[in-house]
Gaussian input, Z-matrix of N, CA and C with variables (Angstrom, degrees):
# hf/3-21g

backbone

0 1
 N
 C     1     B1
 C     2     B2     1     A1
 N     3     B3     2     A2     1     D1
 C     4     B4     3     A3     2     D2
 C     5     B5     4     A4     3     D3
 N     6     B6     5     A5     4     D4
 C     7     B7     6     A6     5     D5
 C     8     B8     7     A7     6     D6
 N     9     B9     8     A8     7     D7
 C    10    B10     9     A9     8     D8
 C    11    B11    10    A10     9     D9
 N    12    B12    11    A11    10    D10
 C    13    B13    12    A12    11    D11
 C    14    B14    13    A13    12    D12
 N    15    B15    14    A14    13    D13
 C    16    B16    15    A15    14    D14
 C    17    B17    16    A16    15    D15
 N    18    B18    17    A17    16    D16
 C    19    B19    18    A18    17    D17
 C    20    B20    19    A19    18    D18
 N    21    B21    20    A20    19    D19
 C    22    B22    21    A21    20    D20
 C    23    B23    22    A22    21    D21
 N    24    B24    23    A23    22    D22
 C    25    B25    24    A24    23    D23
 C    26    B26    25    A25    24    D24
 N    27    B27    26    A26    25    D25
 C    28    B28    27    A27    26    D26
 C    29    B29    28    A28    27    D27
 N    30    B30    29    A29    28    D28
 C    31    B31    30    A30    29    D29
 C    32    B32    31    A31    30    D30
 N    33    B33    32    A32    31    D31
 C    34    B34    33    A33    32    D32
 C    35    B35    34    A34    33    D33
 N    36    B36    35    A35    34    D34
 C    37    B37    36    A36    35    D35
 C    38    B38    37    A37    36    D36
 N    39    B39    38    A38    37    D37
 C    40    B40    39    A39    38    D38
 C    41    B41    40    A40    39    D39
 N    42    B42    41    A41    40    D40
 C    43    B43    42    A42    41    D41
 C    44    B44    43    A43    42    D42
 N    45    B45    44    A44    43    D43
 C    46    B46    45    A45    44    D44
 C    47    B47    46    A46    45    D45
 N    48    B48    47    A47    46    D46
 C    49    B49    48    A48    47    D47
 C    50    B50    49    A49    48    D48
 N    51    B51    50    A50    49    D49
 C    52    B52    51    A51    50    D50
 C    53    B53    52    A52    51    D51
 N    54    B54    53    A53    52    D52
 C    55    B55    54    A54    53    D53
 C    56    B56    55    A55    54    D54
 N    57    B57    56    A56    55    D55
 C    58    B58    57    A57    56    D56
 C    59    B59    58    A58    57    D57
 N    60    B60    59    A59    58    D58
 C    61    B61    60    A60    59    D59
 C    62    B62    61    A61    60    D60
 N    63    B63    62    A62    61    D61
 C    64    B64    63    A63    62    D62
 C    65    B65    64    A64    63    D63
 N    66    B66    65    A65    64    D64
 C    67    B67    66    A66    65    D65
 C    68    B68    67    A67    66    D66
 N    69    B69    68    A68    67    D67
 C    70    B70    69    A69    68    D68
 C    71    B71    70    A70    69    D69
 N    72    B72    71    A71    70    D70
 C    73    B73    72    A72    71    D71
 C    74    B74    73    A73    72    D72
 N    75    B75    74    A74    73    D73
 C    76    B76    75    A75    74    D74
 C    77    B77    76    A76    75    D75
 N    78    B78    77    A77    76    D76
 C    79    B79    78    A78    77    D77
 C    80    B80    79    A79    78    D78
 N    81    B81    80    A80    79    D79
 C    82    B82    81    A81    80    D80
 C    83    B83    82    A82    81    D81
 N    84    B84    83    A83    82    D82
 C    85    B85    84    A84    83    D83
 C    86    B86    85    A85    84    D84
 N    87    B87    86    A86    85    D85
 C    88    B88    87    A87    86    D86
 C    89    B89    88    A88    87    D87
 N    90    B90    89    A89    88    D88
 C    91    B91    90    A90    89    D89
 C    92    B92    91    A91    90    D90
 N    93    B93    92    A92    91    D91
 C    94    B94    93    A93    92    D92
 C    95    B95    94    A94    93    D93
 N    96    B96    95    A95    94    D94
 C    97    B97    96    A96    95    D95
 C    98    B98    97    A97    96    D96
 N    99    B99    98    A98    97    D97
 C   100   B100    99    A99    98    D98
 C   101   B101   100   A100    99    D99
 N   102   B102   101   A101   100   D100
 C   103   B103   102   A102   101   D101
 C   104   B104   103   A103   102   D102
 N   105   B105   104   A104   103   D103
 C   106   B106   105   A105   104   D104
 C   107   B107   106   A106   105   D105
 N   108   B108   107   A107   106   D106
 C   109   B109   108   A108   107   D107
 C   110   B110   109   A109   108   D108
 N   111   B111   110   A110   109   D109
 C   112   B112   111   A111   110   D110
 C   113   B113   112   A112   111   D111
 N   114   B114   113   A113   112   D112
 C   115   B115   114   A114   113   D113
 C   116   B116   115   A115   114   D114
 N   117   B117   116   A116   115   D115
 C   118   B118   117   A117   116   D116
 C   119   B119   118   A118   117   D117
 N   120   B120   119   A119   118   D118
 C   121   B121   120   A120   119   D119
 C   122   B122   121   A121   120   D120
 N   123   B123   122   A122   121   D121
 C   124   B124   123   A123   122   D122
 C   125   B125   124   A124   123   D123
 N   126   B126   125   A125   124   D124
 C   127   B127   126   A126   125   D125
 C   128   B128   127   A127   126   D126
 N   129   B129   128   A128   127   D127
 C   130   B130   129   A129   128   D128
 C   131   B131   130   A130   129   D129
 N   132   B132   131   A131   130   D130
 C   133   B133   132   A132   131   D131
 C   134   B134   133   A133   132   D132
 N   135   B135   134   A134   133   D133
 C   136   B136   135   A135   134   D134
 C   137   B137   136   A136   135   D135
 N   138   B138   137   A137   136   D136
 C   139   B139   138   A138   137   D137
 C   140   B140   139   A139   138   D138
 N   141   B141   140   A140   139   D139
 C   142   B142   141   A141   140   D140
 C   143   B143   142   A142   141   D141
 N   144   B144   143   A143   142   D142
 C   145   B145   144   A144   143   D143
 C   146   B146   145   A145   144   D144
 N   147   B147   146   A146   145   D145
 C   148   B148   147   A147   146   D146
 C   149   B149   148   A148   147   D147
 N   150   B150   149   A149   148   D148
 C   151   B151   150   A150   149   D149
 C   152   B152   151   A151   150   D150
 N   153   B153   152   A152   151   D151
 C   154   B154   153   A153   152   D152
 C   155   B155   154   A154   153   D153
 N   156   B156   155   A155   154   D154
 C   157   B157   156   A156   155   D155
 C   158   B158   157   A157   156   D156
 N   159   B159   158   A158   157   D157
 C   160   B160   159   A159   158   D158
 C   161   B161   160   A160   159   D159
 N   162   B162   161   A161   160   D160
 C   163   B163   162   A162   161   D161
 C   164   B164   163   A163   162   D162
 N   165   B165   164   A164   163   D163
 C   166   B166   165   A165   164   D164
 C   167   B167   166   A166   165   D165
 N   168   B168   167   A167   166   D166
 C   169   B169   168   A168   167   D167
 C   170   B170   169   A169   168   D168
 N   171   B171   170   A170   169   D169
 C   172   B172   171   A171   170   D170
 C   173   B173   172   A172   171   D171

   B1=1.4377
   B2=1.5226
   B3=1.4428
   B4=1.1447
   B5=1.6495
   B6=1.5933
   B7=1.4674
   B8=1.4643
   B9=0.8375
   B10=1.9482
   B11=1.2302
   B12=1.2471
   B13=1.9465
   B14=1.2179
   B15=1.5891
   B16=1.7985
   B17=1.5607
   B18=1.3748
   B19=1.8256
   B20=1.7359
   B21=0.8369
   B22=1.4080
   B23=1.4891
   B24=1.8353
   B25=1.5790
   B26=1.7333
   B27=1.3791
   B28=1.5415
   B29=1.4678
   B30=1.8816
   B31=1.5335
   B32=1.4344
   B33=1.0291
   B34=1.4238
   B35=1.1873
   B36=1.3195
   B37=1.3151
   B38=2.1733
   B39=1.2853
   B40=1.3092
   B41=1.6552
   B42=1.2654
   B43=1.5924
   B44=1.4298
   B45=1.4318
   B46=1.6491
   B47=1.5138
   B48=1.2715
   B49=1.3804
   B50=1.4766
   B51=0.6097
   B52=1.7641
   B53=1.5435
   B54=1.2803
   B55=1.5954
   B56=1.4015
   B57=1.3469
   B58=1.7089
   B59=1.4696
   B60=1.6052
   B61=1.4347
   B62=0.9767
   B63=1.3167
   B64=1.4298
   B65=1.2083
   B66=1.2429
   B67=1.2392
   B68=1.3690
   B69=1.5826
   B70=1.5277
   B71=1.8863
   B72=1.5196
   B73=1.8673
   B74=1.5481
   B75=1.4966
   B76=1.8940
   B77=1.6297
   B78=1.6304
   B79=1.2757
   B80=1.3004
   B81=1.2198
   B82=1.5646
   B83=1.5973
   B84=1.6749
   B85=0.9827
   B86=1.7216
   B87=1.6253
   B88=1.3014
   B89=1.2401
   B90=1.4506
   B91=1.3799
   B92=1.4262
   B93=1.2862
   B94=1.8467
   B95=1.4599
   B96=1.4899
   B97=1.3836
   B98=1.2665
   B99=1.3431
   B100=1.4237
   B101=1.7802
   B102=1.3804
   B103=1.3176
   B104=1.8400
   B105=1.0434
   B106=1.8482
   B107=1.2834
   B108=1.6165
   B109=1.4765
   B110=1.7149
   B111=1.4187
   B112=1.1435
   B113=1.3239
   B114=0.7531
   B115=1.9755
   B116=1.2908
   B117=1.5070
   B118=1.4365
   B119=1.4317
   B120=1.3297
   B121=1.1943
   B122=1.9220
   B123=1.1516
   B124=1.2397
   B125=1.9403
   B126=1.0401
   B127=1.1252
   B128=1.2267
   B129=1.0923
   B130=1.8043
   B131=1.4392
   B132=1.1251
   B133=0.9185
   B134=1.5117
   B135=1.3007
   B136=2.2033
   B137=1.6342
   B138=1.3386
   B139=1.2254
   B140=1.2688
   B141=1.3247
   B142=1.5937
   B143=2.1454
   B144=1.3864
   B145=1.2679
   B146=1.3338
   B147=1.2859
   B148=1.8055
   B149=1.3006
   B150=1.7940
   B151=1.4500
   B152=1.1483
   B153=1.7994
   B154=1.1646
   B155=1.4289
   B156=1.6883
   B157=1.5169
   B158=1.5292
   B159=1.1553
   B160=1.5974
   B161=1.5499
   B162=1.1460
   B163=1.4935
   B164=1.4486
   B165=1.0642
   B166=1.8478
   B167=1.2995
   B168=1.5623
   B169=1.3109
   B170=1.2605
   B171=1.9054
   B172=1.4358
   B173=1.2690
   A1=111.04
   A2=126.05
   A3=122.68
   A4=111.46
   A5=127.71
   A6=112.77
   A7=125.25
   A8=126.82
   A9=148.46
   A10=105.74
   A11=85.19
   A12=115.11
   A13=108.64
   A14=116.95
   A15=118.47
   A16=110.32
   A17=100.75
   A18=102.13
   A19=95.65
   A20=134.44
   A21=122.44
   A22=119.87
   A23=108.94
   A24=117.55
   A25=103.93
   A26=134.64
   A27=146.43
   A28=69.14
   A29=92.86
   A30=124.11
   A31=129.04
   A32=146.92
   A33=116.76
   A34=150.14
   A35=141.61
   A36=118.86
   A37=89.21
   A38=117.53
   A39=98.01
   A40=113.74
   A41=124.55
   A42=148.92
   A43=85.35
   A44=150.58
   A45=155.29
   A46=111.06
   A47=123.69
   A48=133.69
   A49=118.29
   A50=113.84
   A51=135.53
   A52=111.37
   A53=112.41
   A54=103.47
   A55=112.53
   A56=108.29
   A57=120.35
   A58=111.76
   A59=108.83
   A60=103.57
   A61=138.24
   A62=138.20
   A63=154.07
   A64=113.37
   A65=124.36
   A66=116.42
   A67=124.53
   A68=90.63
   A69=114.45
   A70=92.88
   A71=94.56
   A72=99.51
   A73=114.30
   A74=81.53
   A75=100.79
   A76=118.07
   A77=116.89
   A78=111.04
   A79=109.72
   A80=125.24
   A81=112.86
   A82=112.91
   A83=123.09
   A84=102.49
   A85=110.88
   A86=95.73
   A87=97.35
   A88=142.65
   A89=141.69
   A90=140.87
   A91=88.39
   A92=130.16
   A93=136.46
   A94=102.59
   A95=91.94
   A96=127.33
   A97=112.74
   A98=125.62
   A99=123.73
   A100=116.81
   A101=106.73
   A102=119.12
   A103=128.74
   A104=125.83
   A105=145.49
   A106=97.78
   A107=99.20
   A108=112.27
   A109=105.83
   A110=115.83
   A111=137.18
   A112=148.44
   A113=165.59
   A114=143.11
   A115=101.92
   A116=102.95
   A117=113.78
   A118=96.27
   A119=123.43
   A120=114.54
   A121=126.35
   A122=113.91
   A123=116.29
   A124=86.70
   A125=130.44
   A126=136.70
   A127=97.05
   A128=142.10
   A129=148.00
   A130=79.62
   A131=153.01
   A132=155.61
   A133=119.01
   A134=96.04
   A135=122.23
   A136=91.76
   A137=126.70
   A138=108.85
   A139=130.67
   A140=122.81
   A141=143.28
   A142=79.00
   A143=109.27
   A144=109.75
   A145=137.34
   A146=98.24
   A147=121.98
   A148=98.97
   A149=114.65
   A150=116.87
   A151=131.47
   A152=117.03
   A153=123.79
   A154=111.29
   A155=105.63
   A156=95.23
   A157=128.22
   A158=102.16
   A159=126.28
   A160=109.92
   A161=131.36
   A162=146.14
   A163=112.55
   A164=129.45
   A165=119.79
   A166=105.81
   A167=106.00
   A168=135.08
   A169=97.18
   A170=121.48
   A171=107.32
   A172=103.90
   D1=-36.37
   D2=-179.21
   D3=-70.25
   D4=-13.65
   D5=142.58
   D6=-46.36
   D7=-45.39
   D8=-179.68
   D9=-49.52
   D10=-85.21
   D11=-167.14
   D12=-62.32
   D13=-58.02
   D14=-154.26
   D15=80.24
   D16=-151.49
   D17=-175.58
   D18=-54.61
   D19=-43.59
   D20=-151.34
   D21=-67.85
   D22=-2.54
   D23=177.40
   D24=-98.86
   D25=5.23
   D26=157.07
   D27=-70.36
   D28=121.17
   D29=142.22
   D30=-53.87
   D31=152.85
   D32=112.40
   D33=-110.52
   D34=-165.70
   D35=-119.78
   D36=-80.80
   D37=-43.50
   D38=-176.26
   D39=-102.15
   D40=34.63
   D41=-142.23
   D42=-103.26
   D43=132.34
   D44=154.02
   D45=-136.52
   D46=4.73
   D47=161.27
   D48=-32.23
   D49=-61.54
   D50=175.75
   D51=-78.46
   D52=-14.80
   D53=164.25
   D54=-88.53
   D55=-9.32
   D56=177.18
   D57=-71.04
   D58=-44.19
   D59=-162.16
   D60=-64.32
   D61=162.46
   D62=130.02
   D63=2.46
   D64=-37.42
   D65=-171.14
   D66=-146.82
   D67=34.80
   D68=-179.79
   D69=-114.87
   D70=-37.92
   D71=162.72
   D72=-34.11
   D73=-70.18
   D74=-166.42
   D75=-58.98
   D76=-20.18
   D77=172.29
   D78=-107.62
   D79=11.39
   D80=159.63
   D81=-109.66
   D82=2.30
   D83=174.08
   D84=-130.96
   D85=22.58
   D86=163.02
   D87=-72.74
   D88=146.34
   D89=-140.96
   D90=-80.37
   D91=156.14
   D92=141.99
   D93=-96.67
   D94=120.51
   D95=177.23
   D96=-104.96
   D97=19.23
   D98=144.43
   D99=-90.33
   D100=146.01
   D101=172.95
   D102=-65.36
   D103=65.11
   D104=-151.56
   D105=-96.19
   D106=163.47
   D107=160.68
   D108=131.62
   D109=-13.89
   D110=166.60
   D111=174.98
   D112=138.37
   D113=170.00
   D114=12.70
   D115=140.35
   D116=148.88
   D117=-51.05
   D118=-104.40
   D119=-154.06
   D120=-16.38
   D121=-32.98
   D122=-166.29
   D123=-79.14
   D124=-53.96
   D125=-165.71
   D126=-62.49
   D127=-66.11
   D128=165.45
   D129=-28.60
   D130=-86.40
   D131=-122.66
   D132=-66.31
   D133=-40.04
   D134=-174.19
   D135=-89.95
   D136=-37.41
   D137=174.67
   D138=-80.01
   D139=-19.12
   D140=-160.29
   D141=-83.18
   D142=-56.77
   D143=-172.63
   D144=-66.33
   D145=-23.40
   D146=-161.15
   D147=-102.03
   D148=-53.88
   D149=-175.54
   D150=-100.13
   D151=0.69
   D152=-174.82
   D153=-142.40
   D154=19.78
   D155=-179.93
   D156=89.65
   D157=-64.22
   D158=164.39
   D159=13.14
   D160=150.03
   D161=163.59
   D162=-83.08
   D163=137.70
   D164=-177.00
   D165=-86.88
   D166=133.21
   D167=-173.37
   D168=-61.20
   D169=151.00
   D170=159.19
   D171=-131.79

């Protein structure tokens, strides 16, 4: 959130305003749309094998 917000996502100490919002929703339950889970290489790796047949690299 502090990409978003800036200073204004520092709480304070009895402050939950921002745990309410709209758009405190939308960035904690937005999808990751990057491809994860390990190294490229390892990922090159599950796809070269899984989706193309491929022999595993060593």
């Amino acid at each position: 959130m502090m990409e978003i917000l800036g200073e204004i996502a520092i709480l304070k100490k009895d402050d939950l305003s921002i745990m309410n919002s709209k758009l405190e929703r939308m960035y904690r339950t937005a999808s990751i749309l990057t491809f994860g889970g390990g190294t490229n290489e390892v990922q090159r790796d599950i796809i070269a094998m899984a989706g193309l047949f491929m022999p595993r690299s060593r």
